[in-house]
MITIKE-457602 format. One line per field, with one value per residue (C-alpha): residue number from 1; residue in one letter; z, y negated, x. Coordinates in nm, 3 decimals. Layout:
BEGIN
papa <- c(NUM ...)
tido <- c(A ...)
c3 <- c(Z ...)
c2 <- c(Y ...)
c1 <- c(X ...)
% end
This chain:
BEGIN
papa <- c(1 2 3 4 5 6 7 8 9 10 11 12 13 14 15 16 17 18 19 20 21 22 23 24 25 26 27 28 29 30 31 32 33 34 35 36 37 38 39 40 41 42 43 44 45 46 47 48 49 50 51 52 53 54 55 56 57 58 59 60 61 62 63 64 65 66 67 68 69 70 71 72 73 74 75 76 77 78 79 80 81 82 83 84 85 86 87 88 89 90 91 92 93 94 95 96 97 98 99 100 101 102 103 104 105 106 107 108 109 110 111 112 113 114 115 116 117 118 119 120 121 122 123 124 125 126 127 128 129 130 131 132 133 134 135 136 137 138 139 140 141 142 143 144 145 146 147 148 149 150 151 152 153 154 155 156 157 158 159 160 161 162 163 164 165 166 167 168 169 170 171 172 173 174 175 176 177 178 179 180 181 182 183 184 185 186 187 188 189 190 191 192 193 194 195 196 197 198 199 200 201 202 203 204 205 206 207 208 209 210 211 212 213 214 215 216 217 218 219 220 221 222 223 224 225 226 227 228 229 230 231 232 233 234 235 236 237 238 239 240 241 242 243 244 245 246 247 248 249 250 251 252 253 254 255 256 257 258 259 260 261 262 263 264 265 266 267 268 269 270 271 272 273 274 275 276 277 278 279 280 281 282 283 284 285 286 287 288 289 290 291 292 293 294 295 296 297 298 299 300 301 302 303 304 305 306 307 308 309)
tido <- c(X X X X X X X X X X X X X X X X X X X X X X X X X X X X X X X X X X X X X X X X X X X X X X X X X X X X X X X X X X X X X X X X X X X X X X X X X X X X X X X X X X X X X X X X X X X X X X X X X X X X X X X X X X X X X X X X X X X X X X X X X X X X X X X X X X X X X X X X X X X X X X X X X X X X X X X X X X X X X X X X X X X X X X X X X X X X X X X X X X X X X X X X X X X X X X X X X X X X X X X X X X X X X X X X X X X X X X X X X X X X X X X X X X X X X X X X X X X X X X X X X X X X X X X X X X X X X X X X X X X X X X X X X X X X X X X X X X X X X X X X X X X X X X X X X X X X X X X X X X X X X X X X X X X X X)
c3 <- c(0.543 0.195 0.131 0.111 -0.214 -0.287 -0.600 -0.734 -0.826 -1.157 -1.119 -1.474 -1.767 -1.963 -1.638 -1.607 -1.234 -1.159 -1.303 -1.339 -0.963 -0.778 -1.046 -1.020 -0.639 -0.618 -0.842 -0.699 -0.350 -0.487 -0.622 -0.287 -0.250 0.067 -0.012 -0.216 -0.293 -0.464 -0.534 -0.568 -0.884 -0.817 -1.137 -1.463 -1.593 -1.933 -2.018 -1.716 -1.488 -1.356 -1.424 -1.340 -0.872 -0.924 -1.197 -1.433 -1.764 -1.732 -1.855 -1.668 -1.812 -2.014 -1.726 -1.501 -1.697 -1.569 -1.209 -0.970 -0.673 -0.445 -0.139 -0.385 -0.561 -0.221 -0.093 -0.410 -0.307 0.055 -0.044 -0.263 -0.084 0.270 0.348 0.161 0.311 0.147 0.140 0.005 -0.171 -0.053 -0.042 -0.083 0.270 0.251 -0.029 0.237 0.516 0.800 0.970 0.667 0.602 0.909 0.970 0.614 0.690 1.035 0.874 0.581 0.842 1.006 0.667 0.599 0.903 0.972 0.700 0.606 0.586 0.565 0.367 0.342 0.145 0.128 -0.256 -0.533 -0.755 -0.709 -0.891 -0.701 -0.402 -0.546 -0.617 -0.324 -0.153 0.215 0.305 0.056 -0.072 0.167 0.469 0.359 0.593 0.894 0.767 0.723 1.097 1.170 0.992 1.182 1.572 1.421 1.289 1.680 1.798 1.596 1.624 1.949 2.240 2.271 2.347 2.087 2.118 1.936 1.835 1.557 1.262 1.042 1.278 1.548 1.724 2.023 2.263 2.045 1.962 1.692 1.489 1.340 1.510 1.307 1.402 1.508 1.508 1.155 1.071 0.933 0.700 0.530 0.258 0.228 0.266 0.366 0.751 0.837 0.687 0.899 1.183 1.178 1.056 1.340 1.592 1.479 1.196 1.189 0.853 0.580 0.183 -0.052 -0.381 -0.697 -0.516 -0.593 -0.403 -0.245 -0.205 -0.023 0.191 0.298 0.407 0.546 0.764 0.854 0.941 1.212 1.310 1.379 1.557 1.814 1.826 1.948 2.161 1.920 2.013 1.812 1.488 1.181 0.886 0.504 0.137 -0.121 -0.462 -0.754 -1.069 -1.372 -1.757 -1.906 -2.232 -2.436 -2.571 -2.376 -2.347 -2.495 -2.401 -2.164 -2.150 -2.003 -1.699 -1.381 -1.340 -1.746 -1.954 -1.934 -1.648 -1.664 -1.649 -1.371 -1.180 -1.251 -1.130 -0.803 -0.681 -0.532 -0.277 -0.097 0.127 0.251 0.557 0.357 0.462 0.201 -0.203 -0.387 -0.766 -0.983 -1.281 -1.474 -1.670 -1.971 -1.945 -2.200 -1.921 -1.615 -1.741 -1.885 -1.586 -1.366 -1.595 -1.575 -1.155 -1.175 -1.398 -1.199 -0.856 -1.017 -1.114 -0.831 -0.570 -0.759 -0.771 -0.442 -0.397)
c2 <- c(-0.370 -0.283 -0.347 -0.037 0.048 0.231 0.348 0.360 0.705 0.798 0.765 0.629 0.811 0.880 1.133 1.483 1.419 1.788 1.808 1.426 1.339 1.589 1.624 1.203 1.246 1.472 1.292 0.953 1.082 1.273 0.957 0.754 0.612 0.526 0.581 0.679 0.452 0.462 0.169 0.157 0.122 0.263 0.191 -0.032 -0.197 -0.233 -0.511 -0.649 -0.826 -1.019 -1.124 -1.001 -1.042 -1.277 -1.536 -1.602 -1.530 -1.316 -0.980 -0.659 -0.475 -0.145 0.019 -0.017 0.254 0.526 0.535 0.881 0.869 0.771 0.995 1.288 1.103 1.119 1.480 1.576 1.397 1.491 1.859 1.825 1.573 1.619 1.263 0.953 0.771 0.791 0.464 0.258 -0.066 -0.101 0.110 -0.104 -0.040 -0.100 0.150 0.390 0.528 0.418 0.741 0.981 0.773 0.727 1.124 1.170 0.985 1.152 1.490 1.349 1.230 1.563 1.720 1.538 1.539 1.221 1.033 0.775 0.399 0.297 -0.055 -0.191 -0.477 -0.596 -0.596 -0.857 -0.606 -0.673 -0.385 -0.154 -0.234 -0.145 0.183 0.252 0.177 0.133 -0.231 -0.565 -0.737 -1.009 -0.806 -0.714 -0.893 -0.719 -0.403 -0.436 -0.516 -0.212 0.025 -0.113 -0.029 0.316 0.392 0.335 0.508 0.852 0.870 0.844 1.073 1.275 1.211 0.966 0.740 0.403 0.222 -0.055 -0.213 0.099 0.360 0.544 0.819 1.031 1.097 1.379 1.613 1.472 1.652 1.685 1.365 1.190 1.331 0.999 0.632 0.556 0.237 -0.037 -0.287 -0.543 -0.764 -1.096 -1.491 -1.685 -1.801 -1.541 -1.260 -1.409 -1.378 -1.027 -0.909 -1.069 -0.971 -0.589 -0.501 -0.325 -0.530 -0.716 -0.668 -0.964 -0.906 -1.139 -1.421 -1.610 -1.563 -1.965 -1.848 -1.532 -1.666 -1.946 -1.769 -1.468 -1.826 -1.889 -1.536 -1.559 -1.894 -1.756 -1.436 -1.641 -1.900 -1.559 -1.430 -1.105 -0.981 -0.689 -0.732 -0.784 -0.489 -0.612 -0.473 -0.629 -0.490 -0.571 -0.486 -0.468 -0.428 -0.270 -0.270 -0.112 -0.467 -0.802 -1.010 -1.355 -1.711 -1.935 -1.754 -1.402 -1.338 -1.220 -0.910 -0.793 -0.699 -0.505 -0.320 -0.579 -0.871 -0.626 -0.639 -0.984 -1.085 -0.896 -1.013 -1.382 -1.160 -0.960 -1.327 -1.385 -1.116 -0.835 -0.509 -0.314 -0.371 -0.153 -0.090 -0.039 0.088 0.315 0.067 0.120 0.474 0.761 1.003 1.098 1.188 0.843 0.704 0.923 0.803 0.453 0.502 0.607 0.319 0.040 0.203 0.226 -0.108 -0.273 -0.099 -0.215 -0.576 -0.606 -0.566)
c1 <- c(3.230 3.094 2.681 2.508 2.355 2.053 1.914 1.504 1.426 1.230 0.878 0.784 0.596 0.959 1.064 0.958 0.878 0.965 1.284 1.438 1.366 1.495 1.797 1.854 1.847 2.082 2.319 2.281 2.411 2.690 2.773 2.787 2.437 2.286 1.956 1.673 1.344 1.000 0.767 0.414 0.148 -0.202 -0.367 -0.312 -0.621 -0.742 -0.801 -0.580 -0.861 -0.588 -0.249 0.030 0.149 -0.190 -0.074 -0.361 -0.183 0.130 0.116 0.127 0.513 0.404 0.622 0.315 0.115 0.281 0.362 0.406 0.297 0.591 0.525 0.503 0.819 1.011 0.922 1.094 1.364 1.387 1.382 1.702 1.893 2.058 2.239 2.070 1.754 1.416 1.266 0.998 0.956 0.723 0.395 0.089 -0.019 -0.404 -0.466 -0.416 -0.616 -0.398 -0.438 -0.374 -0.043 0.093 0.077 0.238 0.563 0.580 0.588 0.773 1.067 1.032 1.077 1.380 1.571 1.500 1.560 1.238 1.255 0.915 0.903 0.489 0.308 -0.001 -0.015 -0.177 -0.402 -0.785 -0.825 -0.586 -0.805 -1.163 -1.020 -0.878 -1.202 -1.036 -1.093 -1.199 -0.888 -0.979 -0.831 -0.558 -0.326 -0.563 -0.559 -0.201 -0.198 -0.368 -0.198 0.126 -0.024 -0.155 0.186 0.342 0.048 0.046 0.461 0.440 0.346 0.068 -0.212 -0.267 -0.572 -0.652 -0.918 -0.928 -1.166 -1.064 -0.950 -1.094 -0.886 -0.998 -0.743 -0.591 -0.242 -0.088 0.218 0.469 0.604 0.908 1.274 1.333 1.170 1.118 1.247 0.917 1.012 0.824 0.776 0.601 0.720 0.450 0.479 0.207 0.388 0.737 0.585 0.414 0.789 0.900 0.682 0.653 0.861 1.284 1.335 1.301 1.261 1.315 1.255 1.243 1.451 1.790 2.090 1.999 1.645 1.739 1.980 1.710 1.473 1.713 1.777 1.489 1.413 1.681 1.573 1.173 1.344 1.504 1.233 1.011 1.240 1.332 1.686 1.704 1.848 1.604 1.744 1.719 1.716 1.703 1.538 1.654 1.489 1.741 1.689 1.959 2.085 2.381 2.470 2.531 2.255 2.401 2.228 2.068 1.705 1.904 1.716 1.889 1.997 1.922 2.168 2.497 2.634 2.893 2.647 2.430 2.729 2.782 2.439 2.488 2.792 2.669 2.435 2.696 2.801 2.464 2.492 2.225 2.272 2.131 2.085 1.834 1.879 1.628 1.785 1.456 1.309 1.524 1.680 1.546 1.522 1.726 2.011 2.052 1.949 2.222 2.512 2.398 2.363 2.692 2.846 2.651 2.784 3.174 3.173 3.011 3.222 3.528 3.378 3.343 2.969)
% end
C-alpha cells in the first residue's frame, strides 16, 4: 500500500493568502494528496532573543517573518476542498486558550465534514510565549496536558464541565461538536513527551529526523505502547521541510531533502520501509508564489509515486 502524501499549504509573506491558499488547495487534491497542513510562527523577534528551536547561536530562516495564521490558513482550505484532511504541524498548543481552541477545531471539523487532524507542540520560542500571555514557558508541558483533557471534554457530550490550572467550565452546552472524533497527534521525543503520546494521543509527528533516527524511535514508540498496555494503533506523519531549487545541489554539505525534485525524491525514498503512514511535504520555502508552488506539488507527487514512495 502506497504512503500517503500530504502537502504544506502557503502561509508565507510571498502568498496572497486569499487567493494562493484556497487556489493551492484545490490543486493539491486534484492532484492526489491526502491532506492539507499548516504550521505555526507567532512572532519573529528582532534582534532574535534566542536562537533558533533554543540553540544559542543559530539563526531564525527569513521564512519565519511572515507566517498566517494556520487556523485562518485551513478554513480557507476547508471551504474549497471536499476530500483531503486539514492538518496541523503542529500548532504551538500553549499560545492558546485551551478553551477558545478546542471549540475552534470542533466547529472547524464541523465545517469541513469532518476532516481535521489536530497535530500539537509545546514549542521553543520564549518570546512566542510572553506574547501569548497564557501560561510562563515553564508550563508548557502542563498546559499542554490541559489543553489535551479540555479537548475530550468540549467534543464530547453535553453537558461539558471541567476544571483545571487554566480552565474552568460550568456544566455548560457546548457546540458545534466535531462530525467525528478528531484525530490528536503530537510531537516531541523526550521520554516525557513518549509517554503523554502514549497515554492520550492518535499519533505521532517526527520532524527533522533521519530515516535510522525515525525508525528508532517509531521502535521505541511501539515498544512504550505495549509496555502501557495501548492496543490501538499509534498514527504518524512525518514533515519534511524541502528547499528546492531549479539546479542540482552538487557536494557533500547538500542537506537532506534540498535540492532538485529528483534529489527531493531521492531523499524521501529510504522512509517509505519504516511502517509511516503519512509523509508531509513542505514545498513553500522556495516557490515565487502559488502557482510555482502547485507545479512543483505536482512534479514532487509524479515523481514520488513513480519511485515508489
Amino acid at each position: 500500500m502506497a504512503i500517503r502524501l500530504g502537502l504544506g499549504l502557503p502561509q508565507m509573506r510571498q502568498y496572497d493568502l486569499g487567493r494562493d491558499v484556497p487556489g493551492v488547495a484545490r490543486e493539491a487534491e486534484r492532484i492526489g494528496y491526502d491532506s492539507l497542513w499548516v504550521f505555526e510562527r507567532a512572532l519573529f523577534p528582532e534582534p532574535a532573543t534566542q536562537g533558533l528551536y533554543g540553540i544559542e547561536g543559530l539563526p531564525w530562516p527569513d521564512s519565519y517573518r511572515h507566517v498566517a495564521d494556520p487556523l485562518v490558513t485551513l478554513t480557507l482550505a476547508a471551504a474549497t476542498t471536499e476530500r483531503a484532511e486539514l492538518g496541523s504541524s503542529v500548532l504551538v498548543a500553549p499560545l492558546h486558550v485551551p478553551f477558545q481552541l478546542a471549540k475552534a477545531l470542533a466547529s472547524l471539523d464541523a465545517a469541513s465534514g469532518g476532516r481535521v487532524v489536530a497535530g500539537f507542540g509545546t514549542g521553543w520560542s520564549h518570546d512566542e510565549y510572553a506574547a501569548a500571555s497564557v501560561r510562563p514557558f515553564e508550563e508548557r508541558g502542563k498546559v499542554l496536558d490541559e489543553l489535551l483533557a479540555v479537548c475530550r471534554a468540549v467534543w464530547g457530550p453535553d453537558p461539558v464541565a471541567y476544571e483545571g490550572r487554566v480552565t474552568k467550565i460550568a456544566p455548560a452546552l457546548v457546540g458545534p461538536k466535531p462530525a467525528r472524533p478528531i484525530p490528536v497527534l503530537l510531537a516531541g521525543s523526550s521520554p516525557r513527551a513518549q509517554r503523554r503520546l502514549v497515554d492520550h494521543a492518535d499519533g505521532w509527528l517526527p520532524v527533522g529526523m533521519s530515516p535510522d533516527a525515525v525508525a528508532a524511535q517509531w521502535s521505541r514508540l511501539r515498544e512504550l505502547a505495549q509496555e502501557r498496555g495501548r492496543t490501538e494503533p499509534i498514527r504518524t506523519v512525518l514533515r519534511v521541510n524541502a528547499e528546492y531549487s531549479a539546479k542540482a545541489y552538487e557536494g557533500s554539505d547538500r542537506q537532506p531533502f534540498q535540492g532538485s525534485v529528483e534529489q527531493i525524491v531521492e531523499d524521501l525514498v529510504p522512509y517509505t520501509g519504516i511502517g509511516l503512514e503519512e509523509v508531509l511535504l513542505d514545498l513553500q520555502g522556495t516557490p515565487r508564489d502559488g502557482e510555482e508552488l502547485k507545479d512543483l506539488a505536482a512534479r514532487v507527487y509524479e515523481q514520488a509515486r513513480a519511485a515508489g514512495v
